[in-house]
LOPA-119649 format. One line per 8 residues: number of its first residue (from 0); their letters; for each residue x, z, y of N, C-alpha, C. Coordinates in Angstrom, 3 decimals, decimal comma. Layout:
residues N
NUM = A = X:Z:Y:X:Z:Y:X:Z:Y; ...
END
This chain:
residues 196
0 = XXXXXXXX = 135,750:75,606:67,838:134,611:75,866:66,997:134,949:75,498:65,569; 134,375:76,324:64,605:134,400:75,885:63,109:133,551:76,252:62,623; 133,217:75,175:61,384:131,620:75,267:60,637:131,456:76,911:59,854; 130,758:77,537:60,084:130,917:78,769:59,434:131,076:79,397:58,084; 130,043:78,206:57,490:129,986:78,835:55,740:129,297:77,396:55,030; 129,145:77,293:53,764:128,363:76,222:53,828:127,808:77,346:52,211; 126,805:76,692:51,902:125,984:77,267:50,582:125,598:75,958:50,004; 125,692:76,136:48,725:125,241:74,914:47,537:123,674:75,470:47,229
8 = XXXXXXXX = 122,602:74,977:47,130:121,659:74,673:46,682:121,037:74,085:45,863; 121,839:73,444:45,503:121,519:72,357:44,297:122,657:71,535:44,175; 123,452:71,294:43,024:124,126:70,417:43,069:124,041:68,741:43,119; 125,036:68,735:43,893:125,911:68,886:44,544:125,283:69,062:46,294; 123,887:68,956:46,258:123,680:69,561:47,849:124,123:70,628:48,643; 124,776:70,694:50,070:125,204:72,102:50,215:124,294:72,293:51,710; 124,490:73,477:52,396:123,556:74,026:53,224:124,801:74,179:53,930; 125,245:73,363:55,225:126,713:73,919:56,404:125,743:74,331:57,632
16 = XXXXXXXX = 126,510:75,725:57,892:126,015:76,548:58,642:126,545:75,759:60,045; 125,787:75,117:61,303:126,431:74,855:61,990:126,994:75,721:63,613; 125,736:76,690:63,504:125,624:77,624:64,632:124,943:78,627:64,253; 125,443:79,737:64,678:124,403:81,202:64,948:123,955:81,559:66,178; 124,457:80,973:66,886:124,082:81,775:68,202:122,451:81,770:68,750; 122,150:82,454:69,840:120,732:82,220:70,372:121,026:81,138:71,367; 120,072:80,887:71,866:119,859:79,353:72,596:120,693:78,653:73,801; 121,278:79,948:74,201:121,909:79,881:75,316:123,581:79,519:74,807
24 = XXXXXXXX = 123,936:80,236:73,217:124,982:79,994:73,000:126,436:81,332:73,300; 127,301:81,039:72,853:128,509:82,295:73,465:129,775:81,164:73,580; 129,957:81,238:74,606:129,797:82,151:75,685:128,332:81,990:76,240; 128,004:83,039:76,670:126,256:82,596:78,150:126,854:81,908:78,691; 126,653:81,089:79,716:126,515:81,122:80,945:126,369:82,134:81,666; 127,296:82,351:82,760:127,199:83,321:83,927:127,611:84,985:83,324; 127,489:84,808:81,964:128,177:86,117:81,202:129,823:86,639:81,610; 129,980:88,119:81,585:131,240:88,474:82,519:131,749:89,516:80,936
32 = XXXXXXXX = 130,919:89,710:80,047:131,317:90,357:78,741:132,240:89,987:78,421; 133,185:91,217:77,635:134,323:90,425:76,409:133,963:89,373:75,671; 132,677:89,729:74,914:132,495:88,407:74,332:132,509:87,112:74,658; 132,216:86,785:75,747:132,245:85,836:76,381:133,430:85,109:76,889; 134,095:85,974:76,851:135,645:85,904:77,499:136,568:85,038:75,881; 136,124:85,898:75,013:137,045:85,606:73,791:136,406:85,357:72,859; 134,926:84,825:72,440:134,690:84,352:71,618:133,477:83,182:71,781; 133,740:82,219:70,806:133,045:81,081:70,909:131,730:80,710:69,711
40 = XXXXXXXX = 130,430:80,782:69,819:129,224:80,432:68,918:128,500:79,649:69,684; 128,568:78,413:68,462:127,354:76,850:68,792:126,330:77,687:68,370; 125,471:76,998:69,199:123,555:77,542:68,773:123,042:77,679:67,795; 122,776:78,241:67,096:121,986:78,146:65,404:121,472:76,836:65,132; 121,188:75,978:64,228:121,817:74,643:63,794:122,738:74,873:62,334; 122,026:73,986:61,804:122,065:73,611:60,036:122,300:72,174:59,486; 123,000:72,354:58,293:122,604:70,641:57,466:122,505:70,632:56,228; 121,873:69,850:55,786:122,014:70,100:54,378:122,884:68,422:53,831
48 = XXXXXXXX = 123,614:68,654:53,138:124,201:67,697:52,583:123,445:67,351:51,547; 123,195:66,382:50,752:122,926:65,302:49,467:123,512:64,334:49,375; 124,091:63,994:47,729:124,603:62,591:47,370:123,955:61,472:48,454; 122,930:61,629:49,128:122,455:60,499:49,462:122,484:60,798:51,028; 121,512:62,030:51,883:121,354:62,166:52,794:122,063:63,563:53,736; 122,396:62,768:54,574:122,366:64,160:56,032:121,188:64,433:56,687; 120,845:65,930:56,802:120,044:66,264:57,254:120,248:67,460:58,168; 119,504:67,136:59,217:119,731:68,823:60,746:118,802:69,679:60,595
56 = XXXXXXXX = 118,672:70,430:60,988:117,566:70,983:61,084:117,918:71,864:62,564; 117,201:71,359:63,535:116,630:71,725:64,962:118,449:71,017:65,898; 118,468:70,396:66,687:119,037:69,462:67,403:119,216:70,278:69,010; 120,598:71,273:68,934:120,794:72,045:69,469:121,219:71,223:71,065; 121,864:72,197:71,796:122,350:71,243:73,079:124,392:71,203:72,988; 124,633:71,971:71,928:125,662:71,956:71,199:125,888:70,682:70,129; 125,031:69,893:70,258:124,881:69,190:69,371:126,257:68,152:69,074; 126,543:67,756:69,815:127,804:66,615:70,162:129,002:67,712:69,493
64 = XXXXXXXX = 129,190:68,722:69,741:130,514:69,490:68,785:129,858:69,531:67,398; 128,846:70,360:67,651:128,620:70,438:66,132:128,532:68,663:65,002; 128,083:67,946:65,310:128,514:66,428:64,787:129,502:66,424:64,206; 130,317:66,900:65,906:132,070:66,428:65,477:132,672:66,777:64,608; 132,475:68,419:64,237:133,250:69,026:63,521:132,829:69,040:61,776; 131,353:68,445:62,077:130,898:68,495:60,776:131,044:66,702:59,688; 131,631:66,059:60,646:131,932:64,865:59,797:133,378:64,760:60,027; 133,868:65,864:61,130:135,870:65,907:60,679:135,918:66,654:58,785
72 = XXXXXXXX = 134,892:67,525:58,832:135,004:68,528:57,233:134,448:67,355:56,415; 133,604:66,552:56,592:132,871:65,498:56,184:132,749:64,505:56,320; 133,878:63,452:56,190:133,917:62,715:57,063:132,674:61,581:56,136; 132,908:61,406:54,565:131,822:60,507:54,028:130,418:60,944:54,726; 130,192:61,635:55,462:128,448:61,735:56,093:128,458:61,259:57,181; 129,590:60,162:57,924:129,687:59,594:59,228:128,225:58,697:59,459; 127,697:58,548:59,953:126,733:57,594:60,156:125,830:56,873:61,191; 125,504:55,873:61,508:125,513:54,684:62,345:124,747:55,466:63,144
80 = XXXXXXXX = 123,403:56,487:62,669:122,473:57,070:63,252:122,719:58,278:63,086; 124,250:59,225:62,949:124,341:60,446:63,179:123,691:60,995:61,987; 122,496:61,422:61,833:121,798:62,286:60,653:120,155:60,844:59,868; 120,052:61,249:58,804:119,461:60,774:57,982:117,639:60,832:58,321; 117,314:62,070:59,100:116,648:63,327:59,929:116,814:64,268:60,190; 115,693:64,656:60,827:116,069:65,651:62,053:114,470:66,436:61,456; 114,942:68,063:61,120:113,754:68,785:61,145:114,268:69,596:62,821; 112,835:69,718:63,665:112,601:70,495:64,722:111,758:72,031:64,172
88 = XXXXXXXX = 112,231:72,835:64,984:111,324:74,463:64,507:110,100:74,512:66,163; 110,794:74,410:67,018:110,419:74,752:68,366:110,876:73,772:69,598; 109,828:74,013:70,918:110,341:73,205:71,761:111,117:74,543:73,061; 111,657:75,331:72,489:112,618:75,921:73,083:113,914:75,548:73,516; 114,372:75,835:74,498:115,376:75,000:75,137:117,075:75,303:73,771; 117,145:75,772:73,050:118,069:75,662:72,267:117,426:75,093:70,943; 117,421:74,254:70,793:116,735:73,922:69,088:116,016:72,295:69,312; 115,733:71,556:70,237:115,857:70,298:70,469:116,719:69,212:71,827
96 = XXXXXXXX = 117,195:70,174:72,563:117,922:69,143:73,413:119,091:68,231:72,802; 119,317:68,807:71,723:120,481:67,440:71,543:119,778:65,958:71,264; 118,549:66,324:70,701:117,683:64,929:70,835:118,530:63,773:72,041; 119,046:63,933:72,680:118,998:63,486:74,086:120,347:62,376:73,718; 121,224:62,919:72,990:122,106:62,099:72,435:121,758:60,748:71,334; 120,809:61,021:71,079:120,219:60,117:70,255:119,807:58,585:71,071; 119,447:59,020:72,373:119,482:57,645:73,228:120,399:56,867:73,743; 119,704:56,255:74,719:120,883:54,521:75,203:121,740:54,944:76,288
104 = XXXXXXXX = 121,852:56,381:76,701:123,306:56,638:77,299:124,152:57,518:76,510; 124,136:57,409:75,245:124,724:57,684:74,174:124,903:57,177:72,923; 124,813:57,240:71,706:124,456:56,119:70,841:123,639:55,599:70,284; 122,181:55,730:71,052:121,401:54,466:70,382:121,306:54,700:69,804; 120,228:55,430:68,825:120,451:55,360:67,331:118,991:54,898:67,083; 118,106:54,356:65,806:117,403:53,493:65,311:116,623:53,911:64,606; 115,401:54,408:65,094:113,926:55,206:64,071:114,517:56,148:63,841; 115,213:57,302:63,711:115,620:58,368:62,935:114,553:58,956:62,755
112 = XXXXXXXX = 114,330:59,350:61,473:112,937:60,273:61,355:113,073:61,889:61,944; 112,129:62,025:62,716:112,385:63,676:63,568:110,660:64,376:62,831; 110,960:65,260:61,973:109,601:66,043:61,401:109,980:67,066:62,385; 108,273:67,885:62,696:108,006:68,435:63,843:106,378:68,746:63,289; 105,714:69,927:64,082:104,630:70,081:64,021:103,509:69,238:64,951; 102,881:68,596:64,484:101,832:68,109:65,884:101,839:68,547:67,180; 101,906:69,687:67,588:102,154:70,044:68,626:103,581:69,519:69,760; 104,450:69,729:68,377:105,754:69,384:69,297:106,074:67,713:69,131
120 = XXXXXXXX = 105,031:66,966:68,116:105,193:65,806:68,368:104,831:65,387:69,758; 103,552:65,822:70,090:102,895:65,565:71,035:103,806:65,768:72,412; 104,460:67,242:72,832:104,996:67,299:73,466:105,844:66,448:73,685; 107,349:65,390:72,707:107,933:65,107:72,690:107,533:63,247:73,312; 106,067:63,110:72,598:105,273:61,944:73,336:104,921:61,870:74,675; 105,058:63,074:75,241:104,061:63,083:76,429:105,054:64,074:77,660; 106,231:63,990:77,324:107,067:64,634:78,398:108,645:63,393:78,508; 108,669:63,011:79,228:110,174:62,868:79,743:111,202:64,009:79,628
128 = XXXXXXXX = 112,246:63,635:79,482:112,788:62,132:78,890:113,008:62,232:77,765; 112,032:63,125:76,461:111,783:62,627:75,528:110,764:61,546:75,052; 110,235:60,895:76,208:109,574:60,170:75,341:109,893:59,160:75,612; 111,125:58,534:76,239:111,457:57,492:76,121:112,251:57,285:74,279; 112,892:58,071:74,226:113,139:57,773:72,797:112,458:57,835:71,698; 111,523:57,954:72,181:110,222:57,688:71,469:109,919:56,059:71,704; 109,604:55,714:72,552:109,412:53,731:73,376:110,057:53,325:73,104; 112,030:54,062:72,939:112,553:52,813:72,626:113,576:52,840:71,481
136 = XXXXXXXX = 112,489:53,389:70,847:112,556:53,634:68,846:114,295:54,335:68,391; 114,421:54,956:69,429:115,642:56,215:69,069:115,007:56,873:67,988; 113,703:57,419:68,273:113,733:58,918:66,987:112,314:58,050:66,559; 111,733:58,356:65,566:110,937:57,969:64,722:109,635:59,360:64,297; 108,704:59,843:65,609:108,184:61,257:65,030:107,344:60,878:63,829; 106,993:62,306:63,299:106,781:62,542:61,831:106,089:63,973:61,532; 104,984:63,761:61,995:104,626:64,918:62,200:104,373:65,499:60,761; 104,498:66,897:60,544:104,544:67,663:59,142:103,191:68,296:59,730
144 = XXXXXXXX = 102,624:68,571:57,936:101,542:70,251:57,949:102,429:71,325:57,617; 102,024:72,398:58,150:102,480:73,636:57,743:102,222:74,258:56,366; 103,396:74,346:55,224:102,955:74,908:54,128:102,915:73,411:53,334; 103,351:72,457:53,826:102,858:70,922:52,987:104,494:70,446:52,426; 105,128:70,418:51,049:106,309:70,020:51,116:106,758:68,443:51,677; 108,049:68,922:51,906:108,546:67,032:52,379:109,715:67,320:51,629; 109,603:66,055:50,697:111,231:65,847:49,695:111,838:64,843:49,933; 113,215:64,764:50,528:114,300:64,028:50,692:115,213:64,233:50,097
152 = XXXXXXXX = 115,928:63,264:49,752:117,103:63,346:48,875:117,277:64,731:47,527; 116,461:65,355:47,159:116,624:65,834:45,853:115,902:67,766:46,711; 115,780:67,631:47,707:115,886:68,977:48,958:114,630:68,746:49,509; 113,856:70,096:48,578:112,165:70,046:49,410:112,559:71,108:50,666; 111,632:69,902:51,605:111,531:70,999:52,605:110,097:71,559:53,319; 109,872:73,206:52,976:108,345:73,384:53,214:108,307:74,214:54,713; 107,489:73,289:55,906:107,643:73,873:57,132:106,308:75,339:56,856; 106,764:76,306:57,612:106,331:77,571:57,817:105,482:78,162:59,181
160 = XXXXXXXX = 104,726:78,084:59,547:104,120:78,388:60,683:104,774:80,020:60,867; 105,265:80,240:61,980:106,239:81,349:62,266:105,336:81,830:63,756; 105,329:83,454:63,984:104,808:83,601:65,229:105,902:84,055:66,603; 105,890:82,814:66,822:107,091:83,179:68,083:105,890:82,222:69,839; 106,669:83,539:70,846:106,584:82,901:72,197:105,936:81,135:72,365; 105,045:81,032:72,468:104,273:79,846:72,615:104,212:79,279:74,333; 105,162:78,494:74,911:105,324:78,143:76,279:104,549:76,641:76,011; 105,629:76,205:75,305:105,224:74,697:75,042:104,814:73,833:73,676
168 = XXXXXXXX = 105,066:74,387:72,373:104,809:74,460:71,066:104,087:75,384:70,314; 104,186:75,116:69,325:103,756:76,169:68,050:105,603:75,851:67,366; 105,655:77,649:66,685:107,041:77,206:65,878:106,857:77,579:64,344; 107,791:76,613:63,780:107,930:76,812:62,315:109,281:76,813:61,999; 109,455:77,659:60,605:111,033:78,058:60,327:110,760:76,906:58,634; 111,634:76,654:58,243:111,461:75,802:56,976:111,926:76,209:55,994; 111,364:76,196:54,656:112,054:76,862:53,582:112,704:75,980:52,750; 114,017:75,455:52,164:114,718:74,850:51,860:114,629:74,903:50,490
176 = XXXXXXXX = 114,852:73,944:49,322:115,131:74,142:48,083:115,696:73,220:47,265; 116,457:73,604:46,816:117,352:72,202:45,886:116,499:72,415:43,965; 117,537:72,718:43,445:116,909:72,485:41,899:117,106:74,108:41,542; 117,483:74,985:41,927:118,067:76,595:41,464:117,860:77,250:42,800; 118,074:76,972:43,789:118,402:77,882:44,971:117,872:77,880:46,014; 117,037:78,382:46,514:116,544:78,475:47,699:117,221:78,762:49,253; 116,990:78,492:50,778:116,998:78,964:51,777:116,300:78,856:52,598; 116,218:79,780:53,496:114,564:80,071:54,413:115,681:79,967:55,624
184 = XXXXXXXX = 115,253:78,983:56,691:116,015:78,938:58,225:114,643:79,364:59,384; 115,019:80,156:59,897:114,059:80,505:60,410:114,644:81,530:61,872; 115,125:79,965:62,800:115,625:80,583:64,187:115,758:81,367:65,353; 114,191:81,306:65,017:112,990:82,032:66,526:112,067:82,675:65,338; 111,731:84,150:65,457:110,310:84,191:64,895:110,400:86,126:65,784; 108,818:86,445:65,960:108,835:87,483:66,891:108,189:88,430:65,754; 107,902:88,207:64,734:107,140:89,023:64,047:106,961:88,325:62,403; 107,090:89,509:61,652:107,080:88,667:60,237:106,406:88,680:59,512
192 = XXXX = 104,872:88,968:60,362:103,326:89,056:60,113:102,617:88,261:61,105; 102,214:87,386:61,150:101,665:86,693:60,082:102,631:85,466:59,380; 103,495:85,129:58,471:103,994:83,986:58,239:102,819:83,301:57,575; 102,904:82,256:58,157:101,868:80,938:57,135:102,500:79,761:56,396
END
């Protein structure tokens, strides 16, 4: 695997592409395609770099490569707790299971702030075995409004109410912005009416 592209947004912030794929990833599972045979894509998955902070956006089940490869290119963003935060879009099975690494059969990591919509806070409170890392202060939820900015490290980020497949959440795609440049991540969406 290799990081795909990265984009500057603001200096010196950059945007590293960590995955494209859909949730399942390439190869599938159980897939008998060429593609599958000969080519390799981590799940769609992002970061934004700042002088100060690492940041994910949605915590794939690829998650443990994508880390790896992104603090081998990076190694100054190594850190005790992996990422700085964690934005979530959906509780679709590609876009939060790496959460799972964040606990005590892995490394432990300490409040990390995870922004999320109410909905998927809730979920994440009220289902195993995310909510043990919730009890035992792995992730730190944070629930966002839709359309409300959140600024970290120099990088507003404005969550988007997006209309996608509703099993277990509501989803939002986030619009990114440094001081000049914008980017809109937006993983899952079924229709591009209504965005809110």
């Amino acid at each position: 695997m290799s990081l795909l592209f990265a984009v500057s947004i603001t200096e010196p912030a950059r945007i590293i592409v960590l995955g494209t794929a859909q949730d399942g990833g390439v190869p599938h599972i159980g897939c008998t395609q060429k593609i599958c045979r000969t080519q390799h894509h981590p799940i769609s998955s992002m970061a934004a770099l700042t002088d100060e902070l690492l940041l994910l956006f949605d915590a794939t089940p690829d998650l443990r490569e994508q880390h790896s490869e992104l603090v081998k290119r990076y190694p100054e963003y190594q850190r005790k707790n992996l990422f700085d935060a964690v934005f979530l879009t959906h509780a679709h099975m590609g876009h939060y299971p790496g959460l799972l690494y964040f606990g005590k059969e892995s490394i432990s990591t300490q409040k990390v702030p995870v922004y999320c919509s109410s909905e998927m806070s809730s979920y994440l409170k009220n289902n195993a075995p995310w909510n043990l890392l919730v009890k035992n202060n792995n992730i730190e939820l944070r629930a966002f409004e839709s359309g409300k900015d959140i600024t970290l490290g120099g990088v507003t980020v404005t969550p988007l109410a997006v209309p996608h497949r509703k099993e277990f959440t509501d989803t939002h795609g986030f619009l990114i912005r440094g001081r000049s440049k914008s980017l809109l991540f937006i993983p899952d969406i079924d229709s591009w009416q209504p965005i809110q």
